[in-house]
Each structure stands twice: as C-alpha cells, then as structure tokens.
C-alpha positions as CSV (number, residue, x, y, z in Angstrom):
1,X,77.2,122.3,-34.7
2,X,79.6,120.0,-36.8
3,X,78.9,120.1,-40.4
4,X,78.3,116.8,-42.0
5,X,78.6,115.4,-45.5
6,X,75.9,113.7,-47.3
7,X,75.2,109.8,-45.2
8,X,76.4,111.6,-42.3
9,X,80.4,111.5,-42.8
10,X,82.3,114.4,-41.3
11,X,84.2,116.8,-43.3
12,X,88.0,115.4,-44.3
13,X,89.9,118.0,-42.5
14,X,91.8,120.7,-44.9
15,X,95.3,120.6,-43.4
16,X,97.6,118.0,-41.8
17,X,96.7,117.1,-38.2
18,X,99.8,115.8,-37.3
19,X,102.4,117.9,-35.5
20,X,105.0,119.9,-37.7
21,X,107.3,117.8,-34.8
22,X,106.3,114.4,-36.0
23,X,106.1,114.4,-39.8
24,X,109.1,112.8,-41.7
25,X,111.5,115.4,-42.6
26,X,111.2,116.6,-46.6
27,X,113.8,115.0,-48.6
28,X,117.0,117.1,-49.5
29,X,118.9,117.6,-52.9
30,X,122.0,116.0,-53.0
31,X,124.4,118.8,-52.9
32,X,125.4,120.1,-56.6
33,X,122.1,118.9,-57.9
34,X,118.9,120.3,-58.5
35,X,116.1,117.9,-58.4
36,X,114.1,119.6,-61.2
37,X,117.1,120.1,-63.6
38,X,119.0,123.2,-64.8
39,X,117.2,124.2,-67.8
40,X,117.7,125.0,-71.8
41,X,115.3,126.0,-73.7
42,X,115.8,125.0,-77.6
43,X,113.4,127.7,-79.9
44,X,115.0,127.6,-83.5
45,X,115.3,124.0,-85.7
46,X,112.1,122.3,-84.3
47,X,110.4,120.5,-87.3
48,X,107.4,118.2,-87.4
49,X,109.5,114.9,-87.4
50,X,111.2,115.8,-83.9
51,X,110.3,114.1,-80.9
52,X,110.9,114.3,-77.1
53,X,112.9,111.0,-77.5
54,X,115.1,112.0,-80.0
55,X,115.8,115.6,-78.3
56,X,116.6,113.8,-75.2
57,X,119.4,111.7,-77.5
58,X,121.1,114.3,-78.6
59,X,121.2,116.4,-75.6
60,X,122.3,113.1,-73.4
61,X,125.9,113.7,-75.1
62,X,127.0,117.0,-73.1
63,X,125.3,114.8,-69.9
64,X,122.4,113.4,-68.0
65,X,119.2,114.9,-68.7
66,X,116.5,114.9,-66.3
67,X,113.1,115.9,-68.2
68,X,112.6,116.9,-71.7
69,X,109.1,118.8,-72.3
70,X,108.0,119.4,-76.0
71,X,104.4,120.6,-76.9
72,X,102.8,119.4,-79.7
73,X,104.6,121.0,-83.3
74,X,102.1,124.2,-83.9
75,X,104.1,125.2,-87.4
76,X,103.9,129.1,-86.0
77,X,107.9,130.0,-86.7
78,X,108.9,130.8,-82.8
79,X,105.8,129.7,-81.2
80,X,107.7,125.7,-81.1
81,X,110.2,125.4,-78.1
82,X,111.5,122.1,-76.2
83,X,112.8,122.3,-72.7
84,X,115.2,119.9,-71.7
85,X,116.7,119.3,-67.9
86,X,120.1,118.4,-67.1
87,X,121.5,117.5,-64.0
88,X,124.5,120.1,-63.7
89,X,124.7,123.4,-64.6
90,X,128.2,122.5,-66.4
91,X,126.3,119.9,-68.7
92,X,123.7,123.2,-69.4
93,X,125.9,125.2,-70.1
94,X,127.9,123.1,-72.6
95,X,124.8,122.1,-74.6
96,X,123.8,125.8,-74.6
97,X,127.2,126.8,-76.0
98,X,127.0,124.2,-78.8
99,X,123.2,125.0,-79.3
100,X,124.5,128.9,-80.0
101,X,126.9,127.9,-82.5
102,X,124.9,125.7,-84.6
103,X,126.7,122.0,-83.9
104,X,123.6,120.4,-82.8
C-alpha cells in the first residue's frame, strides 16, 4: 500500500529522482580561492563599541574579505571572538601577522 498524507497527497519523496547523469554539475572554486574564506580568528581587543562593519574595515586593508561573523559582546574576558574570511591565504596570513604584533 502507498502511504498518503492528510487530503490524500502522496509523500514528497526524500531524495532526488533525477539521475546522478542528468543533474547540473556542482559549481567549482576558482583555482587559488576558497569559496568560504581562509579564516582568522580575532580573541583579544573586542569591546562593546565594535561591530561586524567596522571589523570588516579594518581587515579590508591586508585584502578582500569574504564573511565576518561576531556574536553578540558577552563582557566574559576570552569568551568574545570575531571571525573574519579572506579570500587568499596571503591576505590571512598578513592580517594574522599584524594582528600578533599589536598594529591593528
């Protein structure tokens, strides 16, 4: 027996029905990018006053950046972190490096 929804509608089926030969290909990174982002996570000088916009500003001058994720300000010291995305690992890593030394 086929089991029916309430007003007699089938079931939506749970996977795809269409062949694995016939779906449209997945897109592909560009080479030397990363879709997501190469991350930095910042975990010391957060106050209140900061925002995602203004992390992203300051971050854009070492490159692009993709994402930046901050959770609401919790005043707990090393419980506040923002992520922020860049596009290339060498933009990363040059934020990182200034980040360590204290210039941003």
């Amino acid at each position: 027996l086929r089991r029916l929804q309430p007003f007699g509608l089938p079931r939506p089926a749970l996977a795809s029905t269409v062949p694995a030969a016939r779906r449209p290909p997945r897109a592909a990174s560009v080479e030397g990018t990363m879709s997501r982002g190469v991350p930095v996570r910042i975990t010391q000088g957060i106050e209140p006053q900061h925002n995602r916009v203004a992390f992203m500003r300051a971050m854009a001058q070492f490159g692009e950046v993709v994402y930046c994720r901050k959770p609401p300000y919790s005043g707990i010291p090393g419980e506040d972190y923002v992520n922020i995305g860049f596009a290339s690992s060498s933009a990363a890593e040059r934020a990182y490096e200034e980040l360590k030394a204290g210039r941003v």
